[in-house]
PQR file with spaces between the fields and no chain letter, atoms N, CA, C, O and H, PARSE charges and radii, in Angstrom:
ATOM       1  N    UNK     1      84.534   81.682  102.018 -0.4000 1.5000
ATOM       2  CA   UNK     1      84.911   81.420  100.659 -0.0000 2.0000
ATOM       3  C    UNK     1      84.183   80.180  100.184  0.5500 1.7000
ATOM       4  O    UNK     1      84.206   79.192  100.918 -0.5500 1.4000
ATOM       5  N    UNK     2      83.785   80.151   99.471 -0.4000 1.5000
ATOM       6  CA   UNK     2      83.323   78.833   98.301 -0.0000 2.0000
ATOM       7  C    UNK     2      83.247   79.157   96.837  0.5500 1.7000
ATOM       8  O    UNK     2      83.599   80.232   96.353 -0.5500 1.4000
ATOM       9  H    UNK     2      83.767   80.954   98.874  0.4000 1.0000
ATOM      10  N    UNK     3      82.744   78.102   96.152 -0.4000 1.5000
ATOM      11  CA   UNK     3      82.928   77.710   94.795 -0.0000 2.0000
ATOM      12  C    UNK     3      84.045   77.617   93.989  0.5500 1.7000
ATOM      13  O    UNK     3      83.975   77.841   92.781 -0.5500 1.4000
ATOM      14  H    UNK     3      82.458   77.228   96.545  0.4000 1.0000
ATOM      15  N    UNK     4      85.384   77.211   94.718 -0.4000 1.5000
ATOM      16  CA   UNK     4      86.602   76.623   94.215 -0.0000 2.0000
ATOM      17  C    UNK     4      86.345   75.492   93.301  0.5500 1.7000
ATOM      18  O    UNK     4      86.772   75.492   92.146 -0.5500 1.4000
ATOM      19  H    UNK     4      85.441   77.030   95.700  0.4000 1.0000
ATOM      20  N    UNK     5      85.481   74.290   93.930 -0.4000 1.5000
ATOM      21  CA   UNK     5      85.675   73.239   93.560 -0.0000 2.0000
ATOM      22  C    UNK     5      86.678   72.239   94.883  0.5500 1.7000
ATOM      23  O    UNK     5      87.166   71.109   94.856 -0.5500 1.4000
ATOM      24  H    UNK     5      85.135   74.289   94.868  0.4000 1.0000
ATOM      25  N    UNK     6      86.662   72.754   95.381 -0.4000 1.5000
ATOM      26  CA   UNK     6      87.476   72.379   96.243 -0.0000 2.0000
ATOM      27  C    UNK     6      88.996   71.980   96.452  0.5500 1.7000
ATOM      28  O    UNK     6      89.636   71.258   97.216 -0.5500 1.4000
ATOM      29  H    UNK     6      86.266   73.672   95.404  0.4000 1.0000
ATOM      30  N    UNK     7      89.282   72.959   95.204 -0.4000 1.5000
ATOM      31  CA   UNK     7      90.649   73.563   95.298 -0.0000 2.0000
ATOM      32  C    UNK     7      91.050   74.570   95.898  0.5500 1.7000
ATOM      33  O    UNK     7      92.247   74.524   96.179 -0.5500 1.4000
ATOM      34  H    UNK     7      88.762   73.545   94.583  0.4000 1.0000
ATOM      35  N    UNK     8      90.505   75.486   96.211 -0.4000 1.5000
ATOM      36  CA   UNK     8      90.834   76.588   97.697 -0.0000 2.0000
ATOM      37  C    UNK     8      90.929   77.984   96.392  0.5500 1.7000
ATOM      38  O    UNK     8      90.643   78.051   95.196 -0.5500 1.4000
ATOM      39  H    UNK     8      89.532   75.524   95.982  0.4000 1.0000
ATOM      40  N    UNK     9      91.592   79.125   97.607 -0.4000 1.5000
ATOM      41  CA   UNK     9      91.261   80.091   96.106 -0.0000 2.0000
ATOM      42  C    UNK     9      92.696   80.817   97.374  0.5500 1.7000
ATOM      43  O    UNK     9      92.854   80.945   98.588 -0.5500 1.4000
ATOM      44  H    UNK     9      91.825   79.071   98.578  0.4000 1.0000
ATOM      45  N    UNK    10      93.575   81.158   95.869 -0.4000 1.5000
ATOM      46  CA   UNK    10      94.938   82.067   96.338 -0.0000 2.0000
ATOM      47  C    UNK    10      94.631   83.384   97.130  0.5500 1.7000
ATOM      48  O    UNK    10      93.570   83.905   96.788 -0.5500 1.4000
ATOM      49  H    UNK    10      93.447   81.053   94.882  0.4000 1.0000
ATOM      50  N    UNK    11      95.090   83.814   97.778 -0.4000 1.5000
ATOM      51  CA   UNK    11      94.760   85.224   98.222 -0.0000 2.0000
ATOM      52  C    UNK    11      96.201   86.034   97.728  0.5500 1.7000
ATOM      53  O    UNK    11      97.322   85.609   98.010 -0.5500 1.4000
ATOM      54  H    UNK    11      95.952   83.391   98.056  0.4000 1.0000
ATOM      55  N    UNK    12      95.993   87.041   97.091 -0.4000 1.5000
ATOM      56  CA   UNK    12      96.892   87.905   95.984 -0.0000 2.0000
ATOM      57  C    UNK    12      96.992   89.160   97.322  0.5500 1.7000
ATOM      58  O    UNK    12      96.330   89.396   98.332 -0.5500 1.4000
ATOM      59  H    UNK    12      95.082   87.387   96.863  0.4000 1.0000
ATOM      60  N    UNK    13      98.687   89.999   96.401 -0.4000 1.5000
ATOM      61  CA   UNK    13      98.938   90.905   97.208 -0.0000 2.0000
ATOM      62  C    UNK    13      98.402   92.086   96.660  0.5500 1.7000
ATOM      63  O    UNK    13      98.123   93.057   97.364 -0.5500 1.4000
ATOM      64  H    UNK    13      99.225   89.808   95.580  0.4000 1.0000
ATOM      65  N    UNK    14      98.219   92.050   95.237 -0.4000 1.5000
ATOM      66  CA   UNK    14      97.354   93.293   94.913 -0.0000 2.0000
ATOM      67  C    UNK    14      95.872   92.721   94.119  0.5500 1.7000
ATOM      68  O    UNK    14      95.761   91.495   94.100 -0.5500 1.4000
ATOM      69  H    UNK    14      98.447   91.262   94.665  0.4000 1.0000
ATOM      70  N    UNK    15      94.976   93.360   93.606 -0.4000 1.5000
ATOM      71  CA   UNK    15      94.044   92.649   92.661 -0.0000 2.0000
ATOM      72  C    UNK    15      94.424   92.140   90.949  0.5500 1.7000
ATOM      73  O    UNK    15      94.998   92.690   90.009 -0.5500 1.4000
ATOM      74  H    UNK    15      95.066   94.355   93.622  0.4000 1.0000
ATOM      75  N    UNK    16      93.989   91.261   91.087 -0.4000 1.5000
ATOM      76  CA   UNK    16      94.488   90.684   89.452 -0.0000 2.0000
ATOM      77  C    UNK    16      95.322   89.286   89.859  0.5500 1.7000
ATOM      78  O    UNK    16      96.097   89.160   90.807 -0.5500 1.4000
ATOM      79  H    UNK    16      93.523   90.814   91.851  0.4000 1.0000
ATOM      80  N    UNK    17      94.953   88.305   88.903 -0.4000 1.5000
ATOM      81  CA   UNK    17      95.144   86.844   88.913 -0.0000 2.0000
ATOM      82  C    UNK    17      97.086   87.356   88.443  0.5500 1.7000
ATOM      83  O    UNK    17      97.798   86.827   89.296 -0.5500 1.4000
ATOM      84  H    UNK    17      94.323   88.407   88.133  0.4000 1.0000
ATOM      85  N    UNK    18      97.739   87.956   87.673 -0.4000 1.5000
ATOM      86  CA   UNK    18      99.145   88.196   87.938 -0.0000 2.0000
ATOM      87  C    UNK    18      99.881   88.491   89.021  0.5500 1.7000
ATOM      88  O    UNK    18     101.111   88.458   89.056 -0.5500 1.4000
ATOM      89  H    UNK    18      97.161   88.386   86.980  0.4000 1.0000
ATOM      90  N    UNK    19      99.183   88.773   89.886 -0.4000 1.5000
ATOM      91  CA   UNK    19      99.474   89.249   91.425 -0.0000 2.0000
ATOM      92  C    UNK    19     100.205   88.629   92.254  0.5500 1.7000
ATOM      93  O    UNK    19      99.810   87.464   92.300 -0.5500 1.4000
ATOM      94  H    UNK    19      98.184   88.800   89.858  0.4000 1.0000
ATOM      95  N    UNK    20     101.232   88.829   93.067 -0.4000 1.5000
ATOM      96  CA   UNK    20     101.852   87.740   93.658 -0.0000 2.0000
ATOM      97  C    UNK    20     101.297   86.816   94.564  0.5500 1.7000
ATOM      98  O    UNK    20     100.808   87.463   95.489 -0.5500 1.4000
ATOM      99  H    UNK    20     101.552   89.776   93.029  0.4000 1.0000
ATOM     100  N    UNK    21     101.155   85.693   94.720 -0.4000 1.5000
ATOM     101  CA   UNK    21     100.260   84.998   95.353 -0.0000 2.0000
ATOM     102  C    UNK    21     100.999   84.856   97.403  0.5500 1.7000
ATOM     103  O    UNK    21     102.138   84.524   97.731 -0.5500 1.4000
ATOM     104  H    UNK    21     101.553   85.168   93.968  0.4000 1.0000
ATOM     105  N    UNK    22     100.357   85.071   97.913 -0.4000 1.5000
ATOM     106  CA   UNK    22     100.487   85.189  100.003 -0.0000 2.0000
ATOM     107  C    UNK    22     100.292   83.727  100.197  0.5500 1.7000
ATOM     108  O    UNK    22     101.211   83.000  100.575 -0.5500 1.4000
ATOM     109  H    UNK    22      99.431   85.341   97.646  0.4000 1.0000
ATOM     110  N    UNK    23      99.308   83.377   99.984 -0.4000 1.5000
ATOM     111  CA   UNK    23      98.652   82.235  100.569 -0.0000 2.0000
ATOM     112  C    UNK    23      97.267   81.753   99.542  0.5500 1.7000
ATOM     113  O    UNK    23      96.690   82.437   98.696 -0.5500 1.4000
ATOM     114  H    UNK    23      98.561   83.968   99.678  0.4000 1.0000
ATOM     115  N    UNK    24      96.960   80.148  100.021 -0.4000 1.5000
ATOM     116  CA   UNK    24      95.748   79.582   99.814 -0.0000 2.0000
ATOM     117  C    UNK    24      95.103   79.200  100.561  0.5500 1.7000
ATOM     118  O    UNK    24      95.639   78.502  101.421 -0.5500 1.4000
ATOM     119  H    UNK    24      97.429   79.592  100.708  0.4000 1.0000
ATOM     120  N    UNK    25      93.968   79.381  100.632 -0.4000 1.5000
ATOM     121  CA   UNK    25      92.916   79.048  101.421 -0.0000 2.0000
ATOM     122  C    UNK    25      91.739   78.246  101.084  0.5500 1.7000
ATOM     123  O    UNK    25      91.179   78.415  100.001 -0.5500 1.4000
ATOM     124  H    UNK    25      93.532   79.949   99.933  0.4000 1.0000
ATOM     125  N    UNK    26      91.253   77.235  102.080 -0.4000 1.5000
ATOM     126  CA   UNK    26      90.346   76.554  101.553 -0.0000 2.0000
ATOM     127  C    UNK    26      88.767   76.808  101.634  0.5500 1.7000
ATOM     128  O    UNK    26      88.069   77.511  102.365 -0.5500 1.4000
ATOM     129  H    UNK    26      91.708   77.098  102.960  0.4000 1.0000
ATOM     130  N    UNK    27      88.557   76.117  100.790 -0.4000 1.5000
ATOM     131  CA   UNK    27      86.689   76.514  101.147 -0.0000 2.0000
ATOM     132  C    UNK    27      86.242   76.532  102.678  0.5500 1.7000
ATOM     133  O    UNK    27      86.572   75.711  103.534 -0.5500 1.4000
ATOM     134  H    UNK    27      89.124   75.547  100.196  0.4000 1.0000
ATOM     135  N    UNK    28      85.407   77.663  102.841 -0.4000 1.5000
ATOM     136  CA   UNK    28      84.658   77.342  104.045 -0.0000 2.0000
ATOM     137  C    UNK    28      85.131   78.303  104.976  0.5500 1.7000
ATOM     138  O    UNK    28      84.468   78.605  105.968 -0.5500 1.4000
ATOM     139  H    UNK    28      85.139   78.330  102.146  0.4000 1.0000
ATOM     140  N    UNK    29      86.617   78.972  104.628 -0.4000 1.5000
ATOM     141  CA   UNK    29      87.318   79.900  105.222 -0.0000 2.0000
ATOM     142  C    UNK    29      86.860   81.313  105.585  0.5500 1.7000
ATOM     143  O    UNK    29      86.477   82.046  104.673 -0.5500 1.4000
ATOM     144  H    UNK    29      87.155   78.726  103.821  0.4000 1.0000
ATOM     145  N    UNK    30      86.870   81.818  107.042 -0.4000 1.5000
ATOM     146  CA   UNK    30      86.109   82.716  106.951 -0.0000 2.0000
ATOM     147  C    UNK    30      87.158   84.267  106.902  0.5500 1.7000
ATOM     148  O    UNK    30      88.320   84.338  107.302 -0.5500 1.4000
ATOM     149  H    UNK    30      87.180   81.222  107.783  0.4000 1.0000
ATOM     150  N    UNK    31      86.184   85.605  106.182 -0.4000 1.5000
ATOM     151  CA   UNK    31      87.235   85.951  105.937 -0.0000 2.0000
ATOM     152  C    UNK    31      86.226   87.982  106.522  0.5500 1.7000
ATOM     153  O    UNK    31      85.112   88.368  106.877 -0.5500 1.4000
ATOM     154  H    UNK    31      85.240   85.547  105.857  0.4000 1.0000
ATOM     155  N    UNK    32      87.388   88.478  106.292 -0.4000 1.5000
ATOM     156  CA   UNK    32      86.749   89.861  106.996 -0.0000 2.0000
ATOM     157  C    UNK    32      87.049   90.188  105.463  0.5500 1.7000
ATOM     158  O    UNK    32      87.954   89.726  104.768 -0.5500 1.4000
ATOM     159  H    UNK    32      88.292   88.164  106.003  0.4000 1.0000
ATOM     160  N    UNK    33      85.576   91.551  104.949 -0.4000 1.5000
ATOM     161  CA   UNK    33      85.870   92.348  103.781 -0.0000 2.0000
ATOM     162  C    UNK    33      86.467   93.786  104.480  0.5500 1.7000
ATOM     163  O    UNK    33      85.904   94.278  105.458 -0.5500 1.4000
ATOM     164  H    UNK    33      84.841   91.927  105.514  0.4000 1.0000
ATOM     165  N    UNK    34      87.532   94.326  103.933 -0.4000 1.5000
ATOM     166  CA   UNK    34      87.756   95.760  104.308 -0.0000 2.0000
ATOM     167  C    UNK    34      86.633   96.548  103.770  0.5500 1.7000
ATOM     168  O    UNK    34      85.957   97.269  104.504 -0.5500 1.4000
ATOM     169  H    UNK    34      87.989   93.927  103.139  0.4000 1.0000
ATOM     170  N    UNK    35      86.379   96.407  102.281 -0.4000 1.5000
ATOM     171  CA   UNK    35      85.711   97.730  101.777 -0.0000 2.0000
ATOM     172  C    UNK    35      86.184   98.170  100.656  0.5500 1.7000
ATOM     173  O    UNK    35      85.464   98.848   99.924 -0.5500 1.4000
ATOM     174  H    UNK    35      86.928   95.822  101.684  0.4000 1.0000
ATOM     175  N    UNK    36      87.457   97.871  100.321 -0.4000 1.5000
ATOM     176  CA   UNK    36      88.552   97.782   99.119 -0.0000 2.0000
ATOM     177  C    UNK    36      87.841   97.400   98.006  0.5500 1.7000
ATOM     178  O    UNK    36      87.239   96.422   98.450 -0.5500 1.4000
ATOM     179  H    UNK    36      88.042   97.320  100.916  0.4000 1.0000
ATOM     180  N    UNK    37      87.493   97.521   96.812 -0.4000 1.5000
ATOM     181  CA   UNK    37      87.584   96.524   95.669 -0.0000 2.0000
ATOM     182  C    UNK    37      87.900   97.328   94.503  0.5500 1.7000
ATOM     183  O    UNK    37      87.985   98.549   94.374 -0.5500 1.4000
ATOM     184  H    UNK    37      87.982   98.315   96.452  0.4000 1.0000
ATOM     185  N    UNK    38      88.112   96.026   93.385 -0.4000 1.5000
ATOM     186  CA   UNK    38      88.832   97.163   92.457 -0.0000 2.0000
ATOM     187  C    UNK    38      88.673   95.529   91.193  0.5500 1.7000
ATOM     188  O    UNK    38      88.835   94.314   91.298 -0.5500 1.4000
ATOM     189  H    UNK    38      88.043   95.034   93.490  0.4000 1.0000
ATOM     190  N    UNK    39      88.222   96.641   89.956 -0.4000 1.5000
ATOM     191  CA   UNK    39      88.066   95.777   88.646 -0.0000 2.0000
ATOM     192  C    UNK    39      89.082   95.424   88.103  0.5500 1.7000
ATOM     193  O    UNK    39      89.804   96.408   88.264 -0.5500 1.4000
ATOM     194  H    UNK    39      88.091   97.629   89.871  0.4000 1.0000
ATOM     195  N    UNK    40      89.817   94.486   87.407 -0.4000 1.5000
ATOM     196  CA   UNK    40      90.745   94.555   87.046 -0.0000 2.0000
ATOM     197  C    UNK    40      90.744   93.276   85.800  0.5500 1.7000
ATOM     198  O    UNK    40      90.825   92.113   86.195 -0.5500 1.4000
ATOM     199  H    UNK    40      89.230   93.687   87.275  0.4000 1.0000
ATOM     200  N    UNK    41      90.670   93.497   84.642 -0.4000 1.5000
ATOM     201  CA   UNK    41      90.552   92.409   83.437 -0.0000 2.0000
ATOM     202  C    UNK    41      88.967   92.180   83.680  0.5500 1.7000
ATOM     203  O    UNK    41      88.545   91.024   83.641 -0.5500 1.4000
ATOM     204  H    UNK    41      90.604   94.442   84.322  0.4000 1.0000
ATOM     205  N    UNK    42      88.099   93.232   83.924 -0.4000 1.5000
ATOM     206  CA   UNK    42      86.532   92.503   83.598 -0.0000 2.0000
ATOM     207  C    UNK    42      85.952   91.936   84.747  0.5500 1.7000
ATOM     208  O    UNK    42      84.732   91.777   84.794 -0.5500 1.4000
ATOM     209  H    UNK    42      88.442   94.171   83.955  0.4000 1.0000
ATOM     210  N    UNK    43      86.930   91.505   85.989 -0.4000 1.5000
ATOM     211  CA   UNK    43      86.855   90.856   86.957 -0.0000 2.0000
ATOM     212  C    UNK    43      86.515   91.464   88.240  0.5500 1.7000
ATOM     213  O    UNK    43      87.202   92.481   88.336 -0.5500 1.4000
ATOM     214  H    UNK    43      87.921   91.635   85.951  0.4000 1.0000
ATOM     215  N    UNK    44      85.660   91.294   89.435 -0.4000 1.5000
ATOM     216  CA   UNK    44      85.736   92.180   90.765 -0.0000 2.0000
ATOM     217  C    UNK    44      86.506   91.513   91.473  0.5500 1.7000
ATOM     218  O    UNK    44      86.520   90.288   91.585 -0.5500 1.4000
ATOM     219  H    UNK    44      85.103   90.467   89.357  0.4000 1.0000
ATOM     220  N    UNK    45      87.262   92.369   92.045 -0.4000 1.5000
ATOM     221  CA   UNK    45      88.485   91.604   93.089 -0.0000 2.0000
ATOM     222  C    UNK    45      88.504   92.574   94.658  0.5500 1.7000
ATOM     223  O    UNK    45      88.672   93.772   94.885 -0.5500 1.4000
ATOM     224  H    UNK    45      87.250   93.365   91.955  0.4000 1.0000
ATOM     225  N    UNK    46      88.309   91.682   95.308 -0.4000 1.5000
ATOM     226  CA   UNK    46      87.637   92.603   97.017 -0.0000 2.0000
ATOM     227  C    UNK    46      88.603   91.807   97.734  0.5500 1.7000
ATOM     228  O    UNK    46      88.689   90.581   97.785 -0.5500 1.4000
ATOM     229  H    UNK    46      88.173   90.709   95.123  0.4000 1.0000
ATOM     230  N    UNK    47      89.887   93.402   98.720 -0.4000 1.5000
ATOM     231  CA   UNK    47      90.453   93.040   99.397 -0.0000 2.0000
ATOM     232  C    UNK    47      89.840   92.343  100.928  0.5500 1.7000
ATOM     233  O    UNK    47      88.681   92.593  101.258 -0.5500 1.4000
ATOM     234  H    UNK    47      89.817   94.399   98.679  0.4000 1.0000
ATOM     235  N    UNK    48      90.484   91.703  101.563 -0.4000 1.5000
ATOM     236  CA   UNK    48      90.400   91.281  102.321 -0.0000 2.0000
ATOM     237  C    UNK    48      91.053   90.671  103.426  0.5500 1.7000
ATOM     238  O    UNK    48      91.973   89.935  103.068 -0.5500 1.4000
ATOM     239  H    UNK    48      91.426   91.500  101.294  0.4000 1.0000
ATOM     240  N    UNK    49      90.803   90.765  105.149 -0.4000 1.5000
ATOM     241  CA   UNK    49      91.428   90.182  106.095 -0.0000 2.0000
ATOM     242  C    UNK    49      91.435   88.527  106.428  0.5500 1.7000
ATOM     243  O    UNK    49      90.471   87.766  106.351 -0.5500 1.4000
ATOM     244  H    UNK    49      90.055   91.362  105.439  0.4000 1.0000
ATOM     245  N    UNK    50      92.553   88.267  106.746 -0.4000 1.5000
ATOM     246  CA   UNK    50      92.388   86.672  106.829 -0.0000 2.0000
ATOM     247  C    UNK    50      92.281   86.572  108.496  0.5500 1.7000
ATOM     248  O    UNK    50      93.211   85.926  108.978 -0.5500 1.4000
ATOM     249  H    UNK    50      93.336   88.885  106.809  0.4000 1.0000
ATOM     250  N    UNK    51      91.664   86.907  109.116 -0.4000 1.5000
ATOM     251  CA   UNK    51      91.450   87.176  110.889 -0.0000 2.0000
ATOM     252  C    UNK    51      91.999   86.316  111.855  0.5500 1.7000
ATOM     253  O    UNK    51      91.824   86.743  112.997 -0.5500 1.4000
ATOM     254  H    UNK    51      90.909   87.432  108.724  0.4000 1.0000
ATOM     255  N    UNK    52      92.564   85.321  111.790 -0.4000 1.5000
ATOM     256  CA   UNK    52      93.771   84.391  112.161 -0.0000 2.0000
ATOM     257  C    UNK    52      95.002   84.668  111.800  0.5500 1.7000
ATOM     258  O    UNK    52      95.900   84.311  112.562 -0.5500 1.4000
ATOM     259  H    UNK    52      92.707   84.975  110.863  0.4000 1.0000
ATOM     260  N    UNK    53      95.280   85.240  110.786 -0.4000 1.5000
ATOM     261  CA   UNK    53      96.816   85.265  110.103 -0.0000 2.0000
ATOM     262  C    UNK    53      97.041   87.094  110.690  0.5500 1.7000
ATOM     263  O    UNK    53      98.187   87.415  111.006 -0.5500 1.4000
ATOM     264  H    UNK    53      94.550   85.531  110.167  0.4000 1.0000
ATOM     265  N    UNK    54      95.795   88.278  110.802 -0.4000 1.5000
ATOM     266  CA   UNK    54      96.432   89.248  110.708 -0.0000 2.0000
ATOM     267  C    UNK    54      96.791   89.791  109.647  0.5500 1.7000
ATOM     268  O    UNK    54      97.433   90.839  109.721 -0.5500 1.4000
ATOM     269  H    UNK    54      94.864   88.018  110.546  0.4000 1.0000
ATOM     270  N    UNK    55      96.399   89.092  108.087 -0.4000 1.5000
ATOM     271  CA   UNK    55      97.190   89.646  107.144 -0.0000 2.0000
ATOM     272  C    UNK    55      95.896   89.985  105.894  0.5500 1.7000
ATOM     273  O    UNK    55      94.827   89.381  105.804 -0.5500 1.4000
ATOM     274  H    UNK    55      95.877   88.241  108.027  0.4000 1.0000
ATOM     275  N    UNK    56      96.404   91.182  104.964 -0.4000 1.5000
ATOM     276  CA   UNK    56      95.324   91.492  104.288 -0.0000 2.0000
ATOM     277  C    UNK    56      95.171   90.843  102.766  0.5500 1.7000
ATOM     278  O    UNK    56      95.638   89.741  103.053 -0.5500 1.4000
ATOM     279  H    UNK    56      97.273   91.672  105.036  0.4000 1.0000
ATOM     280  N    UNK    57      94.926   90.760  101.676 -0.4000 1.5000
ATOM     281  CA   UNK    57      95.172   90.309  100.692 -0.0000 2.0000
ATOM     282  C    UNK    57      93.818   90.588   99.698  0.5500 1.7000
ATOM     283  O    UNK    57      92.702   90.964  100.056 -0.5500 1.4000
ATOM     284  H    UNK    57      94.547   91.656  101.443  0.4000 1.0000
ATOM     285  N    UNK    58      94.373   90.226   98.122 -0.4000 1.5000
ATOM     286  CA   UNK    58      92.838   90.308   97.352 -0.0000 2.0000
ATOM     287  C    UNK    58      92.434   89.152   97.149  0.5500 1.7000
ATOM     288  O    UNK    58      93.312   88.328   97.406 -0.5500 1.4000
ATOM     289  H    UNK    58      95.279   89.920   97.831  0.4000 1.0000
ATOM     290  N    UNK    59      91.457   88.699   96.785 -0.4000 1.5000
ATOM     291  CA   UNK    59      90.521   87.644   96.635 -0.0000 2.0000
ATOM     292  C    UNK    59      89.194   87.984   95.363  0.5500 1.7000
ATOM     293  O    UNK    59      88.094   88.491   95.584 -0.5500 1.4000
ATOM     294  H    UNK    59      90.744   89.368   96.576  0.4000 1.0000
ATOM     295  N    UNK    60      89.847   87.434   93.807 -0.4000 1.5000
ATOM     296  CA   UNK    60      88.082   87.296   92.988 -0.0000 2.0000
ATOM     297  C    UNK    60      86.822   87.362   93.724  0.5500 1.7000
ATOM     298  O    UNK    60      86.515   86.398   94.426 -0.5500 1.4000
ATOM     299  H    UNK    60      90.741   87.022   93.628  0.4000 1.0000
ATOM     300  N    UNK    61      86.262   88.104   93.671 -0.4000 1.5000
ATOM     301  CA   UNK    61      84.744   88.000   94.178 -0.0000 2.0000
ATOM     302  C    UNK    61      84.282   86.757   93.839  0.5500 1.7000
ATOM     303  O    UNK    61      83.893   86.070   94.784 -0.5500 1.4000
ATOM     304  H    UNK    61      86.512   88.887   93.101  0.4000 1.0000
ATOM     305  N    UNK    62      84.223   86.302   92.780 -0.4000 1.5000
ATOM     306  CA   UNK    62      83.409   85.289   92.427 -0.0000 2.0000
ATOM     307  C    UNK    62      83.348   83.491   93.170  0.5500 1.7000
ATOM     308  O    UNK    62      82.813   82.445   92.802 -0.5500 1.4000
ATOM     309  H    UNK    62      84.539   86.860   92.013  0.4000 1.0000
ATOM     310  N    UNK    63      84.368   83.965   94.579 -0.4000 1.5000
ATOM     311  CA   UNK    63      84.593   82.945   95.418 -0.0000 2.0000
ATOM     312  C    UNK    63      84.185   83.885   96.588  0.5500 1.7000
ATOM     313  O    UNK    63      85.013   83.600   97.453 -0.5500 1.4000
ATOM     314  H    UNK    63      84.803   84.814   94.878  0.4000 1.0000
ATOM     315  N    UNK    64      83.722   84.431   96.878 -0.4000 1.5000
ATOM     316  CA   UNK    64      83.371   85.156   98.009 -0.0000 2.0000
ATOM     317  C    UNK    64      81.374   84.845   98.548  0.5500 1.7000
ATOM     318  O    UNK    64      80.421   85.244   97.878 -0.5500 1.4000
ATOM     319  H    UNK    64      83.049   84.663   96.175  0.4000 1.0000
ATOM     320  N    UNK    65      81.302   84.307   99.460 -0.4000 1.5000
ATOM     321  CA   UNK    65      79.428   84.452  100.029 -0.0000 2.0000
ATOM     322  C    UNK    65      79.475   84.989  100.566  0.5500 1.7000
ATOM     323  O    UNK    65      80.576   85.076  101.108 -0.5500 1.4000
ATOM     324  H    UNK    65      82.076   83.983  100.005  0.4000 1.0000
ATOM     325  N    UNK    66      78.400   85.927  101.024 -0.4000 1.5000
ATOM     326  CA   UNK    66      78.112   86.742  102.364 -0.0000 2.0000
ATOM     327  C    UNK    66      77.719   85.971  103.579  0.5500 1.7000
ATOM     328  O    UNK    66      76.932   85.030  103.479 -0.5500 1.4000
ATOM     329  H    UNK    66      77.506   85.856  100.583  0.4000 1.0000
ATOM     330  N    UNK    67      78.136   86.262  104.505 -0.4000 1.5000
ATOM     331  CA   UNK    67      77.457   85.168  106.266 -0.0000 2.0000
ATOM     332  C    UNK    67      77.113   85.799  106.763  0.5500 1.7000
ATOM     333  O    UNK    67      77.592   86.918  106.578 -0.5500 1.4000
ATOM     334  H    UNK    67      78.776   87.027  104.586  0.4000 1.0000
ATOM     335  N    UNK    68      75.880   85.649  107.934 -0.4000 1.5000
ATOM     336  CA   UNK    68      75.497   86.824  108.354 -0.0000 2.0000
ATOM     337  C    UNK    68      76.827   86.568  109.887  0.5500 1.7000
ATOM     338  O    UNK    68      76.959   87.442  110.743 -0.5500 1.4000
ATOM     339  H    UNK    68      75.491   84.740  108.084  0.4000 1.0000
């Protein structure tokens, strides 16, 4: 994850910033993509595993980098 600002970025239970919020996470966090994504208000929102926690959640693309 990056480009918070270094405020971290919520991880949601469905896609969309109304979504109930799981958790926050900070920059730098590494994260597994399922394959999931889904538009929602104009926005790309790609589910995702948090690989320490076990748990899945959505996440804005627009905080997401690729690693190899």
């Amino acid at each position: 994850m990056a480009n918070t600002g270094g405020s971290g970025v919520t991880v949601r239970a469905e896609p969309g910033s109304q979504a109930a919020a799981m958790l926050t996470l900070r920059d730098g966090t590494r994260l597994n993509l399922t394959g999931q994504e889904q538009t929602v208000a104009a926005r790309l929102w790609r589910e995702v595993e948090v690989p320490d926690r076990g748990q899945t959640g959505w996440v804005s693309s627009e905080y997401l980098t690729l690693q190899p």
